[in-house]
BATORBA-532611 format. One record per residue: residue number from 1; residue in one letter; x, y, z of N, C-alpha, C, O in turn. Coordinates in steps of 0.02 Angstrom, whole numbers. Atoms other than C-alpha are relative to their C-alpha. Example, Ala and Ser with C-alpha at 12.3 -4.5 7.8 and 13.67 -1.06 7.14 Angstrom:
BATORBA-532611
<r><k>1</k><r>A</r><n_u>45</n_u><n_v>-59</n_v><n_w>0</n_w><ca_u>615</ca_u><ca_v>-225</ca_v><ca_w>390</ca_w><c_u>45</c_u><c_v>60</c_v><c_w>0</c_w><o_u>97</o_u><o_v>59</o_v><o_w>33</o_w></r>
<r><k>2</k><r>S</r><n_u>-42</n_u><n_v>-59</n_v><n_w>-3</n_w><ca_u>684</ca_u><ca_v>-53</ca_v><ca_w>357</ca_w><c_u>-39</c_u><c_v>55</c_v><c_w>37</c_w><o_u>-14</o_u><o_v>110</o_v><o_w>45</o_w></r>
***
This chain:
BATORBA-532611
<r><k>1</k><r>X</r><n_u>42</n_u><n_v>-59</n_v><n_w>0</n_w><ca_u>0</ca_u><ca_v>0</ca_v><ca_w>0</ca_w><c_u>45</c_u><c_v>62</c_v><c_w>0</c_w><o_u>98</o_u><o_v>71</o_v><o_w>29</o_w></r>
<r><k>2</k><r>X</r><n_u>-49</n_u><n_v>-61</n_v><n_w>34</n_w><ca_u>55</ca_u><ca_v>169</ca_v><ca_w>-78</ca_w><c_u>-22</c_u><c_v>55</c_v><c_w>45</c_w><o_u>-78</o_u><o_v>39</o_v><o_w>65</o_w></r>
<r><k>3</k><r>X</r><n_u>48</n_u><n_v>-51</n_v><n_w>17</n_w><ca_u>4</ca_u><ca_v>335</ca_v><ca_w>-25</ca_w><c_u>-69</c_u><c_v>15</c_v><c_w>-34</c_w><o_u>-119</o_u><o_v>30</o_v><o_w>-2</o_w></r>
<r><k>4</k><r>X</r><n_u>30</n_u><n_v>-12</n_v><n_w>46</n_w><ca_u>-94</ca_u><ca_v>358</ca_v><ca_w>-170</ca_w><c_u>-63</c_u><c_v>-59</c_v><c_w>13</c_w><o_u>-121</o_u><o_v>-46</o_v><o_w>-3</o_w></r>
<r><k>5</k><r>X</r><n_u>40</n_u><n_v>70</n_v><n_w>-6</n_w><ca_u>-183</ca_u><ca_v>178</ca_v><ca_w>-127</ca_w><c_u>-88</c_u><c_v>29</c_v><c_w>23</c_w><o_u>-139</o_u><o_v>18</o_v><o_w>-10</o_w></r>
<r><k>6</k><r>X</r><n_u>53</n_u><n_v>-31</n_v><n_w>-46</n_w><ca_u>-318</ca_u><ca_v>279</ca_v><ca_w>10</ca_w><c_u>-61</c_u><c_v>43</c_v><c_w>-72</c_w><o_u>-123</o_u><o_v>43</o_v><o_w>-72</o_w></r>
<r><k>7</k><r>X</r><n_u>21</n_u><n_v>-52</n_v><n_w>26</n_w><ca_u>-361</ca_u><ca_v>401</ca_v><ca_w>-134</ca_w><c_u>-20</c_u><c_v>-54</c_v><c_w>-79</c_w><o_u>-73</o_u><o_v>-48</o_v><o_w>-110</o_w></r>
<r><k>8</k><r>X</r><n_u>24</n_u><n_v>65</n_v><n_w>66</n_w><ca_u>-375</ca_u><ca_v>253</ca_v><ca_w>-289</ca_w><c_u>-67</c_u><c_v>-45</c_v><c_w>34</c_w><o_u>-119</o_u><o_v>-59</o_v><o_w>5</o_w></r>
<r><k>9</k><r>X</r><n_u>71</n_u><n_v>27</n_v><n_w>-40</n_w><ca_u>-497</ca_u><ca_v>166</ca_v><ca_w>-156</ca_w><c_u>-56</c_u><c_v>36</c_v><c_w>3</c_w><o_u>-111</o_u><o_v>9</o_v><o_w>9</o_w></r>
<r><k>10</k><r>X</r><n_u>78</n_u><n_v>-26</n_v><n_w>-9</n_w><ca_u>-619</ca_u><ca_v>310</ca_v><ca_w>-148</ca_w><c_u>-6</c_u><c_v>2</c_v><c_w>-83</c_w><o_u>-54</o_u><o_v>-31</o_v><o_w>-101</o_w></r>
<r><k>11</k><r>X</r><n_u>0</n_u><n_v>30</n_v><n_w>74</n_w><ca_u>-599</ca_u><ca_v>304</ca_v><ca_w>-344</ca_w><c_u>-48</c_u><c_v>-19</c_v><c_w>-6</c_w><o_u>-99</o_u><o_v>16</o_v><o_w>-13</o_w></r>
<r><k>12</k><r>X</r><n_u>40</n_u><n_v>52</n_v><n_w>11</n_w><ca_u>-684</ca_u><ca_v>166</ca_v><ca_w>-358</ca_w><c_u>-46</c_u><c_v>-11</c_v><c_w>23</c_w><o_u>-82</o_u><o_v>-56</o_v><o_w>2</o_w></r>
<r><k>13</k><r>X</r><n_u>79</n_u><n_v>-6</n_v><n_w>-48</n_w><ca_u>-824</ca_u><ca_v>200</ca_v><ca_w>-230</ca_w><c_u>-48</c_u><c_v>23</c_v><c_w>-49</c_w><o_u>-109</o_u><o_v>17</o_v><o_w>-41</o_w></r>
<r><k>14</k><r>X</r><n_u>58</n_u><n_v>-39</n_v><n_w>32</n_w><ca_u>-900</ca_u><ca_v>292</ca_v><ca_w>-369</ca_w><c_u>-27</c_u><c_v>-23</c_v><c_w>-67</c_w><o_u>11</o_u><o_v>-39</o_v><o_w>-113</o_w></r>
<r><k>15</k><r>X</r><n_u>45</n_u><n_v>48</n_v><n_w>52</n_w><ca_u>-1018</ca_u><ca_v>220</ca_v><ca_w>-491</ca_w><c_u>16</c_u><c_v>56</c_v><c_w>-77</c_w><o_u>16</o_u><o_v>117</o_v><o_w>-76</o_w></r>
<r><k>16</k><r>X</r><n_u>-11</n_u><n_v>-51</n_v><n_w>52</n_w><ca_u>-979</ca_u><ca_v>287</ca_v><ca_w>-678</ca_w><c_u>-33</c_u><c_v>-28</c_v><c_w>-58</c_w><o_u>-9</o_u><o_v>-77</o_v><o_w>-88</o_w></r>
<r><k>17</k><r>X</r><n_u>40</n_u><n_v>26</n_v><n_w>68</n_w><ca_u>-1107</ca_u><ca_v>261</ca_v><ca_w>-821</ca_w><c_u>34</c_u><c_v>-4</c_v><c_w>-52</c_w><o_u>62</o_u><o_v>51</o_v><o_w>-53</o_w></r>
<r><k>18</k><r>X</r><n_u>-3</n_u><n_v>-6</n_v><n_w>70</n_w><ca_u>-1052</ca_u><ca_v>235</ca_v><ca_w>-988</ca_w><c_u>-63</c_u><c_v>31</c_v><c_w>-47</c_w><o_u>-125</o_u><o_v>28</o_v><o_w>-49</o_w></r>
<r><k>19</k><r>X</r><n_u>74</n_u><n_v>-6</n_v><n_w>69</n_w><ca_u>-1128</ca_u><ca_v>308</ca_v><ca_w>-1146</ca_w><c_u>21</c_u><c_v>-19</c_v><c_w>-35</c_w><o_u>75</o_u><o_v>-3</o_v><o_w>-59</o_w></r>
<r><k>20</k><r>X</r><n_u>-11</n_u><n_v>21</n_v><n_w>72</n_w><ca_u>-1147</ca_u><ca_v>209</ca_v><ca_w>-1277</ca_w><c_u>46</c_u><c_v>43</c_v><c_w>-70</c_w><o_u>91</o_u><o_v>30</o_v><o_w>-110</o_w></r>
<r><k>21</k><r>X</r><n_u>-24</n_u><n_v>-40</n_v><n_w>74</n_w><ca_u>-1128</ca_u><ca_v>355</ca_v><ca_w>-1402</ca_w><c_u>75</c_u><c_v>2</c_v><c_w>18</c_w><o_u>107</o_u><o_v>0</o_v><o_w>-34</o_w></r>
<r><k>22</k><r>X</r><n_u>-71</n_u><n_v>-40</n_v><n_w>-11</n_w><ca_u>-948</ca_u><ca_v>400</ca_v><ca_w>-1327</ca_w><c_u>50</c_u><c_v>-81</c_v><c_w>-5</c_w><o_u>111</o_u><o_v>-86</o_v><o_w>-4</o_w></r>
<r><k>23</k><r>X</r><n_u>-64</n_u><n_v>55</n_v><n_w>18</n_w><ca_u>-874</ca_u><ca_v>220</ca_v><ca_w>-1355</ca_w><c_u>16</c_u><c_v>-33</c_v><c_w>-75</c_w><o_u>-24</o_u><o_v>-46</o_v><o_w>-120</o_w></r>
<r><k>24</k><r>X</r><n_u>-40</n_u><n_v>2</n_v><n_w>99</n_w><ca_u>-778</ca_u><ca_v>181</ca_v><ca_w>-1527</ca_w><c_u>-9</c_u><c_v>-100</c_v><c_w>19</c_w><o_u>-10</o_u><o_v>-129</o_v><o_w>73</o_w></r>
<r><k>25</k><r>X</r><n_u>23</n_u><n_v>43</n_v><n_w>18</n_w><ca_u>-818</ca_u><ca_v>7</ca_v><ca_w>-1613</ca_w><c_u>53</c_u><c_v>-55</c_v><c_w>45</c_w><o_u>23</o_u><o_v>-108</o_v><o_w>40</o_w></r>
<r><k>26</k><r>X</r><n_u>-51</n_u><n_v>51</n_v><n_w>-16</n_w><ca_u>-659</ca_u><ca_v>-109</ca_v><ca_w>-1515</ca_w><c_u>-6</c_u><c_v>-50</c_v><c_w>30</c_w><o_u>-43</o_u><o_v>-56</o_v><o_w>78</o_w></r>
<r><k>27</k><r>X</r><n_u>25</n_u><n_v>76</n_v><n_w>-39</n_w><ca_u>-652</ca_u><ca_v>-280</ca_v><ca_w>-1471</ca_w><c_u>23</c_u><c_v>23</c_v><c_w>80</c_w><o_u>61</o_u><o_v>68</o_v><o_w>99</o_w></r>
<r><k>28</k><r>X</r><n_u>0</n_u><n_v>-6</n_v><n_w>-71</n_w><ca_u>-664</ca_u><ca_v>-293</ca_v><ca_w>-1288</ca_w><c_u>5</c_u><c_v>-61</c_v><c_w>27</c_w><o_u>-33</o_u><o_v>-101</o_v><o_w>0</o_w></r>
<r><k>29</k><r>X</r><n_u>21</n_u><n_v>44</n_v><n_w>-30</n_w><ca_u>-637</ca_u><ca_v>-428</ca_v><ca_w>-1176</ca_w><c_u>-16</c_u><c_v>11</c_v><c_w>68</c_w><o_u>13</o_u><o_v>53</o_v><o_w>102</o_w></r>
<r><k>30</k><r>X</r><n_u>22</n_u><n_v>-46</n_v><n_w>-87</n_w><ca_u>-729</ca_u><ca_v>-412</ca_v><ca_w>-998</ca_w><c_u>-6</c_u><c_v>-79</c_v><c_w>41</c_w><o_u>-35</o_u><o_v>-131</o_v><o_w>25</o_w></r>
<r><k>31</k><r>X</r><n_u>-3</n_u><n_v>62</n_v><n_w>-50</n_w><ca_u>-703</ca_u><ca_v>-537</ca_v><ca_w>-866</ca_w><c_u>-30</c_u><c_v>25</c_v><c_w>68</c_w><o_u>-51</o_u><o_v>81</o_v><o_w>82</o_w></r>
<r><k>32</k><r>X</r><n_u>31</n_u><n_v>5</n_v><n_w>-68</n_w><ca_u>-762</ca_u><ca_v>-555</ca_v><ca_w>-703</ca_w><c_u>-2</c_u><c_v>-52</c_v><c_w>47</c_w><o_u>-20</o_u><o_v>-104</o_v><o_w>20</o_w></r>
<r><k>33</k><r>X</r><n_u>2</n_u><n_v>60</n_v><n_w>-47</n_w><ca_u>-753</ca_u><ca_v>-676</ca_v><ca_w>-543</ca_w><c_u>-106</c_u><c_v>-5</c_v><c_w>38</c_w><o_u>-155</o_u><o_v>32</o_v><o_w>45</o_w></r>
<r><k>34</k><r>X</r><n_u>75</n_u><n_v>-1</n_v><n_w>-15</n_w><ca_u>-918</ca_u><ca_v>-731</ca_v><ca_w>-482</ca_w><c_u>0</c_u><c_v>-8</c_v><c_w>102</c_w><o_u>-51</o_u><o_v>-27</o_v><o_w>132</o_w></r>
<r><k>35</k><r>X</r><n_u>-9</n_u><n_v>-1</n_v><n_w>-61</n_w><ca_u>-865</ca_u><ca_v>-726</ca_v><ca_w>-294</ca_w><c_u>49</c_u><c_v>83</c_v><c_w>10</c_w><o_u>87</o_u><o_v>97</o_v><o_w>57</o_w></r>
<r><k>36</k><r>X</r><n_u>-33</n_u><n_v>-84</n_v><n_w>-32</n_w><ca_u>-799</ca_u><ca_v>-515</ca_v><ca_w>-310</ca_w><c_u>-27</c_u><c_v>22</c_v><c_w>21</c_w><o_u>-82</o_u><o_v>34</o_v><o_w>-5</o_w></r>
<r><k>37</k><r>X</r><n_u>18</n_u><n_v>-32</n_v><n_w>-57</n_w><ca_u>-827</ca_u><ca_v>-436</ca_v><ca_w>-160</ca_w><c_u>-10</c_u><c_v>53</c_v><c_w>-6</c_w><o_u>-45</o_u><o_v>80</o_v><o_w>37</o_w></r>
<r><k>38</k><r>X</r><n_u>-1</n_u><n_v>-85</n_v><n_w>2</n_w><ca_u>-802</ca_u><ca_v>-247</ca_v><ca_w>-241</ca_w><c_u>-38</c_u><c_v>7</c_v><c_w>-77</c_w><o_u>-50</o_u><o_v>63</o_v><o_w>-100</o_w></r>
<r><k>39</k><r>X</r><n_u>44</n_u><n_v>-21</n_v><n_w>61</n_w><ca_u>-902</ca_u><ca_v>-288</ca_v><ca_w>-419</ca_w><c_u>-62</c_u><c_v>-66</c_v><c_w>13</c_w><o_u>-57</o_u><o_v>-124</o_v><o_w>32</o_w></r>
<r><k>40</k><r>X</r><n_u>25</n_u><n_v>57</n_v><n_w>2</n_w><ca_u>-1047</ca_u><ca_v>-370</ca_v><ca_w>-428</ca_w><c_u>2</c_u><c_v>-34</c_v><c_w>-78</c_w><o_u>43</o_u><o_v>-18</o_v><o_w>-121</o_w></r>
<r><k>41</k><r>X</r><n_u>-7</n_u><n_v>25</n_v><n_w>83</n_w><ca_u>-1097</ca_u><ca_v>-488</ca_v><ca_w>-599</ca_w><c_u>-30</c_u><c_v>51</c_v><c_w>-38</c_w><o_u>-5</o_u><o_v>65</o_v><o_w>-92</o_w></r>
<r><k>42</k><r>X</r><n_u>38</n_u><n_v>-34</n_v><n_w>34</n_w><ca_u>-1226</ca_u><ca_v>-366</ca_v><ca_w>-646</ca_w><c_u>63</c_u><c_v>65</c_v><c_w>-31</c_w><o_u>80</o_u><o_v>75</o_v><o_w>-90</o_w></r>
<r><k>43</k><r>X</r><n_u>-43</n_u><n_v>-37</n_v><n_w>42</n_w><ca_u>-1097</ca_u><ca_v>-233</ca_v><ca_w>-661</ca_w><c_u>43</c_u><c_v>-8</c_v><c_w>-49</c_w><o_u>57</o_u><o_v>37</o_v><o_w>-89</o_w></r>
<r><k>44</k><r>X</r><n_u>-39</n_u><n_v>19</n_v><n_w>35</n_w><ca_u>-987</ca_u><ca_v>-322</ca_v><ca_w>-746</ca_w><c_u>-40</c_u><c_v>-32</c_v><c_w>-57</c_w><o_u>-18</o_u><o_v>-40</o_v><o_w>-114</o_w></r>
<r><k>45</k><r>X</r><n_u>58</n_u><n_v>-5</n_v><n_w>73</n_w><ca_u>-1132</ca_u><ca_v>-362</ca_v><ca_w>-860</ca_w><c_u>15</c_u><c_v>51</c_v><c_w>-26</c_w><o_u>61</o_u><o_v>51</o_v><o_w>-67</o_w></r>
<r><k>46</k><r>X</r><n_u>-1</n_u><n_v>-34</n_v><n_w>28</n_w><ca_u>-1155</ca_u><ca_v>-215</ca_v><ca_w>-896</ca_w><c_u>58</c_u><c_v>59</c_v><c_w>-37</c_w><o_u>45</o_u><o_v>107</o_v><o_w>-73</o_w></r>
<r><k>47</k><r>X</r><n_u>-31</n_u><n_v>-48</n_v><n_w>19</n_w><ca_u>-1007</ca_u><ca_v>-132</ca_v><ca_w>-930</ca_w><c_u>19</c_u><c_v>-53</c_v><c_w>-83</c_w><o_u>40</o_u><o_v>-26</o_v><o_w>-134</o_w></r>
<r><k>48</k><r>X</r><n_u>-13</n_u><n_v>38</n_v><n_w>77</n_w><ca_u>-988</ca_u><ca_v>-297</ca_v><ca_w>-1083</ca_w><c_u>-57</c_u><c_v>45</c_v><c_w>-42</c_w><o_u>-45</o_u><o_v>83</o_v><o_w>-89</o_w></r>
<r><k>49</k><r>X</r><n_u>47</n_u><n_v>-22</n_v><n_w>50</n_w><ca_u>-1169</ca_u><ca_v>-245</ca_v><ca_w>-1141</ca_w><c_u>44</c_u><c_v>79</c_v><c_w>-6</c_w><o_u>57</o_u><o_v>80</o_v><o_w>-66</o_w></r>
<r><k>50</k><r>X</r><n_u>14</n_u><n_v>-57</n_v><n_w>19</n_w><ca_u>-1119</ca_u><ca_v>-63</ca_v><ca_w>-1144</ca_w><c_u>60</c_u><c_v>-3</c_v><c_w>-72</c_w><o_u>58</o_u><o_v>35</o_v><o_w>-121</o_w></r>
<r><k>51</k><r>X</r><n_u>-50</n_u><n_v>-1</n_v><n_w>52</n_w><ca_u>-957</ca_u><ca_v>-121</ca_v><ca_w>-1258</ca_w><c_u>-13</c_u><c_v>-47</c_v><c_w>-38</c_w><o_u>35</o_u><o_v>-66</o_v><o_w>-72</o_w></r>
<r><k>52</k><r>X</r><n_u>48</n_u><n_v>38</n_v><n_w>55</n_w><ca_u>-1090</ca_u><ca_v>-244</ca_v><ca_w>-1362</ca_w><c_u>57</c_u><c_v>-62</c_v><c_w>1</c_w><o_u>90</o_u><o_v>-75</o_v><o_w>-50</o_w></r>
<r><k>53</k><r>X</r><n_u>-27</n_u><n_v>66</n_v><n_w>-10</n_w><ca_u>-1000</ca_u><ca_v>-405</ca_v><ca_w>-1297</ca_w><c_u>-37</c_u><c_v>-41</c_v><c_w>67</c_w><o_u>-94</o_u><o_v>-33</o_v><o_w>88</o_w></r>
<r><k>54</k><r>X</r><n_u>26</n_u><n_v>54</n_v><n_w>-43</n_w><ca_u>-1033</ca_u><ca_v>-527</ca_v><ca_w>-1172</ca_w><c_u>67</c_u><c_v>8</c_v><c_w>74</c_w><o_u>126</o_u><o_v>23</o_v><o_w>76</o_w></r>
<r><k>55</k><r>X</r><n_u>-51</n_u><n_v>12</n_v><n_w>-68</n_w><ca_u>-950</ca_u><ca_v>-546</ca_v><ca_w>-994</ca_w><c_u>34</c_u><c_v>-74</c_v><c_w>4</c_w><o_u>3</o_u><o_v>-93</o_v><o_w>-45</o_w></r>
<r><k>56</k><r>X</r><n_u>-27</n_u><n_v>66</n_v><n_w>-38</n_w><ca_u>-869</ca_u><ca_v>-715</ca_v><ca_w>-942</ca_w><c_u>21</c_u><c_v>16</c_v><c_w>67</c_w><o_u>47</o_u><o_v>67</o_v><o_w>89</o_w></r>
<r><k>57</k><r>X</r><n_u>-15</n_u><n_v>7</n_v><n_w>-101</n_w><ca_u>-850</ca_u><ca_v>-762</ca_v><ca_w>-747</ca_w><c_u>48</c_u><c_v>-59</c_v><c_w>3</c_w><o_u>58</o_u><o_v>-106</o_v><o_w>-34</o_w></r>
<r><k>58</k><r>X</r><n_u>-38</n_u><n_v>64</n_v><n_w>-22</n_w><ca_u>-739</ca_u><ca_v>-868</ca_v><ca_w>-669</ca_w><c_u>-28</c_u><c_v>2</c_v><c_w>49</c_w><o_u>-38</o_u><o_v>54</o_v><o_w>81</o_w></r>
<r><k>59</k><r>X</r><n_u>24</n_u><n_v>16</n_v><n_w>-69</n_w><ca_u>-813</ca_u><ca_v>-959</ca_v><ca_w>-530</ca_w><c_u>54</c_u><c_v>-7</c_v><c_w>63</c_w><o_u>112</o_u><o_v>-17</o_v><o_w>46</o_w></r>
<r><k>60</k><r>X</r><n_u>-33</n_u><n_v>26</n_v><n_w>-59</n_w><ca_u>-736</ca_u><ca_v>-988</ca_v><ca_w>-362</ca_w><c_u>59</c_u><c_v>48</c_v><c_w>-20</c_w><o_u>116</o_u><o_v>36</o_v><o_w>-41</o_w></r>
<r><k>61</k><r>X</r><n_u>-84</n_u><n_v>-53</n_v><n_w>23</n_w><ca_u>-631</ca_u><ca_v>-820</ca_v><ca_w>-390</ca_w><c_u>-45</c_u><c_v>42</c_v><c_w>12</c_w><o_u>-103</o_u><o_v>48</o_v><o_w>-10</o_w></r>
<r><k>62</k><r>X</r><n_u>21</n_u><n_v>-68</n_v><n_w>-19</n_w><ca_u>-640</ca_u><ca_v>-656</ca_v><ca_w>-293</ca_w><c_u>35</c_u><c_v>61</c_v><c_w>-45</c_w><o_u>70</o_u><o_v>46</o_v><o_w>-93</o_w></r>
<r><k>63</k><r>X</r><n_u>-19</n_u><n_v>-72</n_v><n_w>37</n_w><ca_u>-595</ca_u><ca_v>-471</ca_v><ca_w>-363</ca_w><c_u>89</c_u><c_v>-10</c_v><c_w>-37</c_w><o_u>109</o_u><o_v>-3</o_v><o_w>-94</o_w></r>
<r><k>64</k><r>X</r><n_u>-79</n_u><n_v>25</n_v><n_w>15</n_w><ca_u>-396</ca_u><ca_v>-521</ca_v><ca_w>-361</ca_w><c_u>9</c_u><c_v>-61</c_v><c_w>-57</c_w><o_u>62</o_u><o_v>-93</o_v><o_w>-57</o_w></r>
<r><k>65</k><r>X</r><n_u>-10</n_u><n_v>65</n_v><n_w>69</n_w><ca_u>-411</ca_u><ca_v>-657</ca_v><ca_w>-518</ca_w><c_u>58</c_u><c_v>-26</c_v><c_w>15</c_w><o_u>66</o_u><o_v>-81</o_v><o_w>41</o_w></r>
<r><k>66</k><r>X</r><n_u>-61</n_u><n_v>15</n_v><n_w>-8</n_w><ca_u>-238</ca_u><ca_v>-650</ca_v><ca_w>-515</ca_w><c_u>48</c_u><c_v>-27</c_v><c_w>48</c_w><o_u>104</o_u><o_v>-52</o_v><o_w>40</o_w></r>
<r><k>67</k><r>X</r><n_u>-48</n_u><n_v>46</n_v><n_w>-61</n_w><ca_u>-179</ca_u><ca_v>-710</ca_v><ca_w>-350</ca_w><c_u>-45</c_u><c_v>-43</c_v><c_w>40</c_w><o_u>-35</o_u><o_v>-66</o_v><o_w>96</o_w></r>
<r><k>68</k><r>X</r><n_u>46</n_u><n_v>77</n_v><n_w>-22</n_w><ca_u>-329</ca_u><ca_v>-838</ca_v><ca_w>-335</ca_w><c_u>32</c_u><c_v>-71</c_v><c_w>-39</c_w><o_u>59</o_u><o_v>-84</o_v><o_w>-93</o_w></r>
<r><k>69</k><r>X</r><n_u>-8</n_u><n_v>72</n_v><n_w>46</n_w><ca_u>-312</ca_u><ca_v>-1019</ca_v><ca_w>-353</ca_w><c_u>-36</c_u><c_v>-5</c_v><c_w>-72</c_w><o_u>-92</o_u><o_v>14</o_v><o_w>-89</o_w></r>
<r><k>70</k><r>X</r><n_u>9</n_u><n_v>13</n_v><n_w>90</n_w><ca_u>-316</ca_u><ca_v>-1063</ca_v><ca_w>-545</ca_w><c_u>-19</c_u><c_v>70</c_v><c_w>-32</c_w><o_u>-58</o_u><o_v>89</o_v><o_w>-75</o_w></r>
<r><k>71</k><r>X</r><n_u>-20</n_u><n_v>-59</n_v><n_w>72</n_w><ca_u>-260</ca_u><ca_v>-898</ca_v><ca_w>-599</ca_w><c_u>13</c_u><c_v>-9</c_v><c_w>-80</c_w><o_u>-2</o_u><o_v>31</o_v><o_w>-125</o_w></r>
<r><k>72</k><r>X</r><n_u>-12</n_u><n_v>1</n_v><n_w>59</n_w><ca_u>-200</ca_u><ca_v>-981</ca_v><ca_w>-745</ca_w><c_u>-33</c_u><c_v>-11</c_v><c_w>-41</c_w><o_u>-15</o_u><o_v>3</o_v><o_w>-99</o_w></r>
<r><k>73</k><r>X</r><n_u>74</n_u><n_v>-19</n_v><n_w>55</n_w><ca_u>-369</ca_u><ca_v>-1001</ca_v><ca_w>-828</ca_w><c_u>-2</c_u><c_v>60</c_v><c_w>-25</c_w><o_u>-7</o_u><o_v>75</o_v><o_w>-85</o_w></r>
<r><k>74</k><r>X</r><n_u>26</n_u><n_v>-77</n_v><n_w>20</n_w><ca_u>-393</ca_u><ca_v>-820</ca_v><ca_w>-813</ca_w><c_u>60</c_u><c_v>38</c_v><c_w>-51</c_w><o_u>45</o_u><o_v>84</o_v><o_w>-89</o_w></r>
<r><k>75</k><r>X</r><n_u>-61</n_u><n_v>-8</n_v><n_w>38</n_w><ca_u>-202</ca_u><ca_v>-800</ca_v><ca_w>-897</ca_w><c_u>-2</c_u><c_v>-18</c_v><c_w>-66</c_w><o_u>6</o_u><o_v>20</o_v><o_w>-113</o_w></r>
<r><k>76</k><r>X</r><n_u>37</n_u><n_v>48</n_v><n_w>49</n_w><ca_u>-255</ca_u><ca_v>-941</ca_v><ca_w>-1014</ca_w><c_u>-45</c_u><c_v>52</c_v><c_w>-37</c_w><o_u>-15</o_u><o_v>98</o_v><o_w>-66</o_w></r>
<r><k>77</k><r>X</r><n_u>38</n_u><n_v>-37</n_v><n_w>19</n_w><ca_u>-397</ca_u><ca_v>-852</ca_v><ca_w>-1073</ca_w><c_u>13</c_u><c_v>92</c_v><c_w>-39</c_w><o_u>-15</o_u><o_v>111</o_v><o_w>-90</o_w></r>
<r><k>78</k><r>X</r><n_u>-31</n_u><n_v>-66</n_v><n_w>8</n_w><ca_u>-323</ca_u><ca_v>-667</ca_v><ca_w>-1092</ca_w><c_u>54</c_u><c_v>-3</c_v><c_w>-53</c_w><o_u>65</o_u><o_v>39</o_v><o_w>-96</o_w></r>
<r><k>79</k><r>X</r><n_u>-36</n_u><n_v>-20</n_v><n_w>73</n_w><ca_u>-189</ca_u><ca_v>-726</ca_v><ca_w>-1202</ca_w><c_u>-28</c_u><c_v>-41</c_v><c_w>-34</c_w><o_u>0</o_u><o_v>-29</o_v><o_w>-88</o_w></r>
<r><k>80</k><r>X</r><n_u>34</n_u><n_v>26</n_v><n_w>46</n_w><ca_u>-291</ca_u><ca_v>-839</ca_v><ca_w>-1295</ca_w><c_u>-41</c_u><c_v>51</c_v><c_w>-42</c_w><o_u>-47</o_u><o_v>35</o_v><o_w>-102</o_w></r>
<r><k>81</k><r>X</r><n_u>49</n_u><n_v>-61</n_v><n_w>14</n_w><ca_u>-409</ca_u><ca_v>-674</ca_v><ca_w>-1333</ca_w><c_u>58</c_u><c_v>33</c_v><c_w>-17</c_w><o_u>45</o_u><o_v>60</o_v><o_w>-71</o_w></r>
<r><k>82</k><r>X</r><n_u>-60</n_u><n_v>-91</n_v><n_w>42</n_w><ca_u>-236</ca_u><ca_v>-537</ca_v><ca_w>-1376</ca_w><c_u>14</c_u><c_v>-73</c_v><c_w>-75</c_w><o_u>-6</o_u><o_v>-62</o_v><o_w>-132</o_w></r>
<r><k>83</k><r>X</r><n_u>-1</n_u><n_v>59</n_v><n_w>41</n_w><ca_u>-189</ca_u><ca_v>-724</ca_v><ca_w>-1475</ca_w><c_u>-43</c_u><c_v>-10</c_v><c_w>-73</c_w><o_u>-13</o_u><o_v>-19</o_v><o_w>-126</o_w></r>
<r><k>84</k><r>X</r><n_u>37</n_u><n_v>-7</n_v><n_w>18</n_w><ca_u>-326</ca_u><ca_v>-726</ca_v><ca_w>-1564</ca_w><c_u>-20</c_u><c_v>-68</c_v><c_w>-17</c_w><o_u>-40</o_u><o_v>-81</o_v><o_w>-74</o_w></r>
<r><k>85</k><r>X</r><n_u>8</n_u><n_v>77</n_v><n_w>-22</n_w><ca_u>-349</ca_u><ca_v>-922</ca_v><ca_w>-1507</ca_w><c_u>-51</c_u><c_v>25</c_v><c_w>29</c_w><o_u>-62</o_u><o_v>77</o_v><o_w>60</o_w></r>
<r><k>86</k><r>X</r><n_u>61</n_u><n_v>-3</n_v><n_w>-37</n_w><ca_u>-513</ca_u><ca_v>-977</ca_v><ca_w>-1472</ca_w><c_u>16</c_u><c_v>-76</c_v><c_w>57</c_w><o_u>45</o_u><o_v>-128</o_v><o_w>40</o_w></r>
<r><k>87</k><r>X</r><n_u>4</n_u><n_v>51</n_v><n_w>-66</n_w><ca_u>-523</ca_u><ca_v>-1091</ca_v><ca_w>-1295</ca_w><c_u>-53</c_u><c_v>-25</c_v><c_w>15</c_w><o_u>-57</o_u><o_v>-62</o_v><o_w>63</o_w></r>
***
């Protein structure tokens, strides 16, 4: 924890709509754990619908993906998607 950490935490307290009109056509990939404590799924719904894709979850995985057991799905997955491998 930084300084800066206190002030990136209220950040994120705050809910931020998207508008459709203001986002350009780009592939997106949007992930999500289905056990995150700081997003729920719905949000993470919606921020795919607002970029006209779909979400994927990983189960049995909180906010940290990355330093949960079987990170390497979520690794897996991410470069399979820059890759342009389908899994």
């Amino acid at each position: 924890m930084e300084p800066e950490s206190a002030r990136a935490g209220i950040d994120q307290l705050m809910v931020i709509r998207l508008r459709d009109t203001r986002l350009k056509a780009a592939p997106v990939l949007v992930l999500g754990a289905q056990c995150d404590g700081m997003r729920t799924m719905a949000e993470v719904s919606a921020t795919a619908q607002a970029y006209q894709t779909a979400a994927e979850f990983f189960p049995n995985m909180g906010h940290n993906m990355m330093l949960e057991p079987g990170w390497q799905a979520v690794a897996e997955r991410i470069n399979g998607w820059l890759t342009g491998r389908r899994l």
